[in-house]
N, C-alpha and C positions, 0 to 999 in steps of 0.2 A: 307663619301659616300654621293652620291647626293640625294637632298630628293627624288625626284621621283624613286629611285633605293629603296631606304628603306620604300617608301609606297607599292611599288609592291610585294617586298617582303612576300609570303606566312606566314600566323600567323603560329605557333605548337599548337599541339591539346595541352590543359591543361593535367596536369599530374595527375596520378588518384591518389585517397586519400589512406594512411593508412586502409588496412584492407575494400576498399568497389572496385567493379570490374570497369575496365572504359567502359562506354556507359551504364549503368545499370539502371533502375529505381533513386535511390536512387542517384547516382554520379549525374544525372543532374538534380535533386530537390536542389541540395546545389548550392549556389553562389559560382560565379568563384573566385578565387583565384588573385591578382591585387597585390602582391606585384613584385618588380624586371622588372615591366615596366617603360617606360618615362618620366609616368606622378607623380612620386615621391609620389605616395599616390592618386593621385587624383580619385574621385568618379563621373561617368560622370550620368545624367539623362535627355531623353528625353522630348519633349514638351509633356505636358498630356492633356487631356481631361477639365481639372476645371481650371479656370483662378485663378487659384492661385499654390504659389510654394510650394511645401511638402518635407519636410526632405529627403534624400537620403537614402536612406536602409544601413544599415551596415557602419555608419559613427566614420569613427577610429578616437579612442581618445588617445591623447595624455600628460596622468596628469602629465606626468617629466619635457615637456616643460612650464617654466613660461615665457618665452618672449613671445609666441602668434604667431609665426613665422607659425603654423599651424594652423590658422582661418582665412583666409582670403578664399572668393568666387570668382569664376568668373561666369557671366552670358555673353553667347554670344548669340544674336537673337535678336527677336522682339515680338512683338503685332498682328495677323491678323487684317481682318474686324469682327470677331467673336468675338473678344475680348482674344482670346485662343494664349499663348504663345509660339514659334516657335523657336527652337534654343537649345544649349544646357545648361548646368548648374553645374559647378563643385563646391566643397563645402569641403573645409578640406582643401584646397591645399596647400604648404609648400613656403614661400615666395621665395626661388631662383626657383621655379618650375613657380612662376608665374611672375618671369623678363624672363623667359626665353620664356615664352608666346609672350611677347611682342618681345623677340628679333628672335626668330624664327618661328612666325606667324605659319603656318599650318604644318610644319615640326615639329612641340612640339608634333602633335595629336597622338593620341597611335595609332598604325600600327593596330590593330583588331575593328577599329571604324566602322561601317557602313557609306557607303556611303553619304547619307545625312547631315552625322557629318562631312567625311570628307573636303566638297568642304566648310563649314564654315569658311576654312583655307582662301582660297580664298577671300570668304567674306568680311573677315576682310579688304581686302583694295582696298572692292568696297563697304564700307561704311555701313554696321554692326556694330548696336552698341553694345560695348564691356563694362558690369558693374562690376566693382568693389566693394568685399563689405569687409569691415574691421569690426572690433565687440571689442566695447568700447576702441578704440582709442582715441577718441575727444571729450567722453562725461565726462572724468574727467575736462576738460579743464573749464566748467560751475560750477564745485563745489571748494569748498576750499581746498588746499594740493598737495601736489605731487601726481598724480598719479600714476600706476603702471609699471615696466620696460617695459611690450610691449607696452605700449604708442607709448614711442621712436622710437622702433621697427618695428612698423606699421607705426608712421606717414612716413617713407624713402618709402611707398609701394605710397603715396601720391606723394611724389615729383616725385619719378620714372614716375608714369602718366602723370605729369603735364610735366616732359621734353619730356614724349612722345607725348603729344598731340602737342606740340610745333613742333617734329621732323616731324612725322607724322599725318596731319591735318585731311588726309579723312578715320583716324580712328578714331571713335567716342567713346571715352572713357570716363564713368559716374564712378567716386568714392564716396562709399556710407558708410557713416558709420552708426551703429546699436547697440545699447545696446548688450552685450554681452550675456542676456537670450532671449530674441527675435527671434520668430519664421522667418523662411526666407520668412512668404505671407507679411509681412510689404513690405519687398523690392517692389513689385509690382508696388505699386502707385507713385514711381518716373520713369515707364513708360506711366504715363496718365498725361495728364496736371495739373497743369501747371507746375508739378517737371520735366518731360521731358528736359524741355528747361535749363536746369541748369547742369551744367556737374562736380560738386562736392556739397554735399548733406549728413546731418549731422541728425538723428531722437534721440531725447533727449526729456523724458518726456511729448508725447505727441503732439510733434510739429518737423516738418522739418526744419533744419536748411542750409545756405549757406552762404559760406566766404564773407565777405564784407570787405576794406577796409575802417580807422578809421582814425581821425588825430592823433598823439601822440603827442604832442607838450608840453602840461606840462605833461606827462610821461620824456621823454626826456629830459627838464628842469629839472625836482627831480632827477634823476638819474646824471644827468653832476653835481649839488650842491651837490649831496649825493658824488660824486667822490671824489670832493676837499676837504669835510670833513674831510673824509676818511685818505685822503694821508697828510692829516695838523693835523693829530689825536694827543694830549698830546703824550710826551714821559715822563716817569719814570722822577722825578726829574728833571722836566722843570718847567719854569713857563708860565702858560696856560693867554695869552693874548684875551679878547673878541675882534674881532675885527667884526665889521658890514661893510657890502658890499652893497652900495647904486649904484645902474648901471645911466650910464646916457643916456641911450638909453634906448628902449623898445627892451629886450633880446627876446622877442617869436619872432619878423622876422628870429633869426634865427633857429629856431627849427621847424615853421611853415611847412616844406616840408616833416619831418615824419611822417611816417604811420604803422600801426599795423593790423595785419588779426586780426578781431573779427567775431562773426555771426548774421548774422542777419533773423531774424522770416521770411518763405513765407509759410507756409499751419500748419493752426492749426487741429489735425485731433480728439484728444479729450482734453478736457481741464485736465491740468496738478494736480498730486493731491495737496490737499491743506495742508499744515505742520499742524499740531494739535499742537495749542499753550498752553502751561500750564498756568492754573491762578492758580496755588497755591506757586507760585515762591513770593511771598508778604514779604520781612524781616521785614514790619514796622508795620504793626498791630497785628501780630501771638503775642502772650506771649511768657516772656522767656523759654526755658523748663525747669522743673524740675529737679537741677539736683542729681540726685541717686548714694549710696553708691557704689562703685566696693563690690561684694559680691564676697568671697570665693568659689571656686567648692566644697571642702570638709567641712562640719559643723565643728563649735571646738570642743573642746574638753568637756568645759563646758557643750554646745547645749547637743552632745553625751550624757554624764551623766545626764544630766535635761531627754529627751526620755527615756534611760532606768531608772530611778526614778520613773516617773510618770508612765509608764506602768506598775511598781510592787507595786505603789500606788491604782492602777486602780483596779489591780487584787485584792489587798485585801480590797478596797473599804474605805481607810482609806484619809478622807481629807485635818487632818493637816498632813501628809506625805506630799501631794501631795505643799500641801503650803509652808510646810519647803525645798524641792527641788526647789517651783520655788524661794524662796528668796534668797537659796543658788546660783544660777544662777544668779538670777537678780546682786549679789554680782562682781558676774567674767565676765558678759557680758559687749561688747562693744557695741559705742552707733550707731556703722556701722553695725551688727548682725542683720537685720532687718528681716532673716526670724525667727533666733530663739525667737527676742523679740514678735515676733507675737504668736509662738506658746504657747510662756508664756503669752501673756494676756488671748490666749482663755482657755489656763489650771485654769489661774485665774478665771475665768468668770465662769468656770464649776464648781472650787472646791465653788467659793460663792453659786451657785445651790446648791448644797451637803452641805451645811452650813445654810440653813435655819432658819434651829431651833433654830442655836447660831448667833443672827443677829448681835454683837460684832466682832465674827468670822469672818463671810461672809464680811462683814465690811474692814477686814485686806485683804482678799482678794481683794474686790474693792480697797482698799489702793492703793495695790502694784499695779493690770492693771495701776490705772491713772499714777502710776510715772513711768509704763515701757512706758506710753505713752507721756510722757512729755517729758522721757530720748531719744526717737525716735524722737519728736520733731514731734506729733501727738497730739498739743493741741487740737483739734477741738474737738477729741474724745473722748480726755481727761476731755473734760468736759460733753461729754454728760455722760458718765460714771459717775462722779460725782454728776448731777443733777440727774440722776436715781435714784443713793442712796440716795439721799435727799428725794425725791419723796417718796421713798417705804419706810425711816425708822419711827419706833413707836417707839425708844428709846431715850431721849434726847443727851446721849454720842453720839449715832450713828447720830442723826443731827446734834450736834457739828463737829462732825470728816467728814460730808459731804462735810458742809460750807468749813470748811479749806481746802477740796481737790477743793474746786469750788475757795475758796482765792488764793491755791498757781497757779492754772489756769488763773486767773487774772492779779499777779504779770509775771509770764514768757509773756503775752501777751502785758504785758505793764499798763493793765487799772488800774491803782491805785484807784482812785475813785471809781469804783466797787467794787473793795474788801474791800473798807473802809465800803463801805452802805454792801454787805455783812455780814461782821462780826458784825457791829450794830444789822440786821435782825437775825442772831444764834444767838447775846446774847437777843437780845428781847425774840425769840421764848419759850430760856429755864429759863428766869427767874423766873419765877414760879413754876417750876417743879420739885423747891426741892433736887434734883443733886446736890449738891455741888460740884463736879468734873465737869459735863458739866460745869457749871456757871461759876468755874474757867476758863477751857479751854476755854468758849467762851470769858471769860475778856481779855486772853492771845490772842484771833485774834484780838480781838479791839485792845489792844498796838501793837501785831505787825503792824495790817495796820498803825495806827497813826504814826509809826515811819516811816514805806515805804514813807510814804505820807512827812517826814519831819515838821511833827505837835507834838512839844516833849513836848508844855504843855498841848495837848489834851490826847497824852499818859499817863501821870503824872496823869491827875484826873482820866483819867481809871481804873490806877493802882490801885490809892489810894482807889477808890471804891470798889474793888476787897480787899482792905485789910480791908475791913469791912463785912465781909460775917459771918453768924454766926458759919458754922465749922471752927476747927483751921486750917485744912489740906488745905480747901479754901483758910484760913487768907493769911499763908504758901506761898502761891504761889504767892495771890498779894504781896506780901512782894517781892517775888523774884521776878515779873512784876514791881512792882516801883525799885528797883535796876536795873533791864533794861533800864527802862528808863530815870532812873537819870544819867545811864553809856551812854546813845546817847547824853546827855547834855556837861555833862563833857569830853567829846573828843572833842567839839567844841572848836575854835581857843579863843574865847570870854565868855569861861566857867568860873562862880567864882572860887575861890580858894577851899572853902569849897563841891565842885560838889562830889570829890570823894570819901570825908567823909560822903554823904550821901548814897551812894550807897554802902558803907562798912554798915552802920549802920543798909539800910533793910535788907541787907543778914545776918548779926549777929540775929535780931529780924528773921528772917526765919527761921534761925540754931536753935534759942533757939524751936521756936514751934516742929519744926519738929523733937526734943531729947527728948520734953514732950509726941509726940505721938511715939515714939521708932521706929520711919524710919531713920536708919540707912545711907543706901545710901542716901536718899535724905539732911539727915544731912550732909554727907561728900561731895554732891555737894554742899550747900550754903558755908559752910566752905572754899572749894577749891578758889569760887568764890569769897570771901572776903579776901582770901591772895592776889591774882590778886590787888583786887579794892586797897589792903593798898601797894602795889609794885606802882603801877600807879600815888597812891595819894604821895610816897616820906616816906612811914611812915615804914619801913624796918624792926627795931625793932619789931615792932607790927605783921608785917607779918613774920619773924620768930617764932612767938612764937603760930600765929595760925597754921603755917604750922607744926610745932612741934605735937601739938594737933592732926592734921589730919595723920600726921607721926604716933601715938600710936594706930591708927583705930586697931580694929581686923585682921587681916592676914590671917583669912579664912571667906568664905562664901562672899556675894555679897562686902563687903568691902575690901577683899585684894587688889585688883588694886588701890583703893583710896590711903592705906597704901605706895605704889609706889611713886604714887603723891603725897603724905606729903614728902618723901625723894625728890623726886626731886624739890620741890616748895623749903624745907630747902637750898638746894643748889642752888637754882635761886633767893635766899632773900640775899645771902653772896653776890652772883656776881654783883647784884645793888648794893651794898653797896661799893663795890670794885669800880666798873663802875664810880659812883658818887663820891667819898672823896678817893678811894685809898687805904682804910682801908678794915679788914673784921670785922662782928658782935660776937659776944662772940664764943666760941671755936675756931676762926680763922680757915686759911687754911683746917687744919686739920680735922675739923670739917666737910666743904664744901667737902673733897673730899671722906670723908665717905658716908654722904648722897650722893653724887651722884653714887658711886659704888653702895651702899645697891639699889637706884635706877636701875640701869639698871640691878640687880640684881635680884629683884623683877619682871621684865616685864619680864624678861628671862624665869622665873619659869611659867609664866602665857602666856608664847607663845605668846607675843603680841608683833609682829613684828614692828608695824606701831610706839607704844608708847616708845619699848624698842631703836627703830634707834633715836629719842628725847629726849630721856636721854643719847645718849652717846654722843648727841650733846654738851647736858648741862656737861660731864661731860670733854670732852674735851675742852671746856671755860673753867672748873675750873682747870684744871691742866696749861693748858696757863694762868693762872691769878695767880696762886700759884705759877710759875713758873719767873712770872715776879715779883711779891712781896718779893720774896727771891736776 
């Protein structure tokens, strides 16, 4: 039908609502109803009163479409002398609703327009300018990435005007693009100078934008090199030749004639925000981080029993409870367990409170803190823990037992030297003091530093000085300190012959003292000790017959385990003898593989997991060594 037939055409009255009367109060308080007319959605709004543009009342959304197809505006009109805009203004409109604009000029307008809207038809081509407004089309095109599918979408609503301003000249068509949050008063000011004069118009960050042509010439270049690359790319199981491409012309005459739409800046309207730069991005002065154990979400098992322990410690106010739990743990814990080991130092820390009175006590408690904190690899605290108890004790044992927690602080940190002038400074302190046990003990930090340190004849006078103390149980020990460190001597590559005969010889003179004061155990360690030293030194016989001796210990009370150890030293004196010449020593084979049964025998009885799996070592050698002598 012809338009002038379809404009004349009488509107129908709107149809009344669900449940409300038509012509009533209420029915014409509501907005009309606009779907199923021409304009596909569109929202028309007259020129107002404020020079500026205000959102459209009742602006349908559409969140299913992602291509953008329904964002585009159209403004058709102008500017008076008032400054007040004159024209109409649609907003939401559906992209074929607004080719269709263009291609049926005033025949698009909805048939119930008022007058004024509709001779705008006219208008149009008697030279009304017609704006276009698109919303975040062209403002990815500034930042890095692809941007989104209505990009594409939109930019086709661009060309459509650009072949239409071509087709039709004395339509004045402006295309505008806009941030996609962007209220529509922005648009305004590409009717005032000097964005007027520009008939496509980009606002990004603060600033209007317009297309300008660019050269591309090394774009163009990189792309044509980047082609050939490409297509000369290695195949599978070829062989890839360098070849270099020197031109003997100047290649940019011919690239010289392309060109690229970029934008270029004409009205800056606020300056653009500024990126807030990070300064803590620095990889080269920060330190490394620390790095921390993966801890467990659930406590072990151990942890579990150490909390309920010490809470039925707590309750009945008993201390060495509390210390015998945390040493039992200390036993089963690992050295990743950092929060149980925590809770076990301050358990320690409390039960030495509770321990006052027995400042020996309190003592074992700080003990165990420093070595749960050495085992954590928490030396720092580890020593102030130590220097504490220095600080606070009045007994000479308990100053001995400080130093050495402040010595073995020293050795894990490295200072050797410190720990040497240490254990000088504890045995100075308690020389006097009449202790014959501290005295010892402090002789015993002097050799050990002197050994750390690789000073084996400052050890030696150490010792020897210690086996001059006037109790025996003193003597006792420096005996067993000079056989320590006659045994660092004699391991050396440039050791005498005689090293190990002397190291047998102080441990024999230790055995003897320590049988006159009836210490039993400490007898059966010198003894053990001087089997070792006569195995090392070659003298086999001789260590058979001490290990015999130590073999007839008691079998009950703190000596059964020794009794173990004399069996199994019996059996580890046959298999050096085997090792070396091939022979065994009086009772042969037979002899060997008793002791070593009666051995693992013995550790059985005594639940001693760690000693009894070392004797079935030793006694699977002597069945392999029995087995090959036969």
């Amino acid at each position: 039908a012809p338009a002038a037939a379809r404009s004349s055409r009488p509107s129908p009255p709107p149809p009344a609502r669900p449940g409300v009367p038509r012509g009533s109060a209420v029915s014409a308080a509501m907005p009309p109803r606009r779907g199923g007319e021409a304009g596909a959605g569109a929202q028309v709004v007259l020129g107002s009163a404020r020079a500026a543009f205000e959102p459209p009342p009742l602006k349908r959304m559409h969140p299913w479409q992602q291509d953008g197809a329904g964002q585009c505006d159209i403004l058709a009109g102008g500017v008076d002398d008032s400054g007040v805009f004159k024209g109409i203004y649609l907003t939401g409109v559906h992209m074929m609703a607004l080719l269709r604009t263009f291609q049926l000029s005033k025949a698009f307008m909805p048939v119930d327009l008022v007058t004024p809207v509709m001779s705008l038809g006219q208008s149009l081509l008697d030279g009304v300018p017609l704006v276009v407004v698109t919303r975040g089309c062209f403002g990815r095109a500034k930042d890095y990435g692809a941007g989104p599918v209505r990009n594409e979408a939109q930019k086709s609503v661009w060309t459509t005007c650009r072949q239409m301003r071509a087709d039709m000249p004395q339509v004045l068509i402006t295309c505008i693009d806009i941030p996609i949050n962007c209220s529509p008063d922005i648009v305004q000011e590409c009717l005032k100078e000097p964005l007027r004069d520009y008939r496509e118009l980009m606002y990004h960050e603060g600033t209007w934008y317009t297309p300008a042509l660019i050269n591309a010439s090394s774009l163009a270049k990189f792309k044509a090199e980047r082609r050939k690359e490409k297509s000369g790319a290695k195949k599978e199981g070829s062989i890839n030749f360098s070849r270099k491409k020197f031109a003997w012309v100047n290649e940019d005459q011919f690239y010289s004639d392309i060109y690229t739409i970029s934008w270029k800046a004409v009205l800056e309207v606020k300056t653009p925000p500024a990126v807030q730069r990070r300064t803590d991005l620095d990889f080269t002065t920060n330190q490394a981080p620390e790095a921390k154990p993966i801890e467990d979400a659930a406590p072990s098992a151990a942890l579990a029993t150490l909390r309920k322990a010490l809470v039925m410690a707590r309750e009945a106010g008993n201390a060495k409870q509390m210390l015998d739990s945390i040493r039992s743990y200390m036993d089963r814990a690992k050295w990743w367990e950092t929060a149980g080991m925590e809770e076990a130092i301050a358990a320690c820390a409390e039960t030495a409170d509770m321990l006052k009175a027995d400042p020996p006590e309190a003592a074992k408690a700080t003990e165990m803190a420093v070595g749960a904190c050495i085992y954590t690899n928490k030396v720092s605290k580890a020593m102030e823990l130590a220097t504490a108890l220095k600080s606070a004790a009045s007994s000479p044992q308990v100053k001995v037992k400080a130093s050495k927690l402040i010595v073995d602080c020293h050795h894990v940190l490295g200072d050797l030297d410190k720990a040497l002038e240490e254990a000088k400074q504890a045995k100075a302190a308690v020389a006097g003091s009449g202790d014959a046990e501290a005295v010892a003990a402090a002789h015993g930090l002097v050799v050990g530093a002197c050994l750390a340190t690789g000073s084996a004849e400052e050890a030696v006078a150490a010792a020897t000085e210690a086996t001059k103390a006037p109790a025996k149980a003193a003597q006792a020990k420096g005996w067993l300190l000079l056989a320590e460190a006659h045994a660092y001597t004699a391991q050396q590559d440039d050791a005498p012959s005689t090293a190990w005969a002397e190291v047998t010889q102080a441990q024999k003179t230790a055995r003897g003292l320590f049988k006159e004061l009836g210490q039993s155990k400490d007898e059966a360690e010198a003894l053990r000790g001087a089997v070792g030293s006569l195995l090392e030194g070659g003298q086999f016989a001789q260590a058979l017959l001490l290990a015999k001796e130590l073999e007839a210990f008691s079998t009950e009370g703190e000596t059964k385990a020794m009794s173990a150890v004399g069996s199994q030293l019996v059996a580890s004196a046959h298999l050096h003898k085997f090792q070396k010449t091939g022979t065994f020593l009086d009772g042969g084979a037979d002899a060997m593989l008793a002791a070593a049964k009666l051995a693992v025998a013995g550790f059985d009885d005594l639940g001693d997991v760690i000693r009894r799996g070392a004797a079935q070592q030793t006694l699977r050698e002597a069945i392999r060594a029995a087995t090959k002598s036969s």
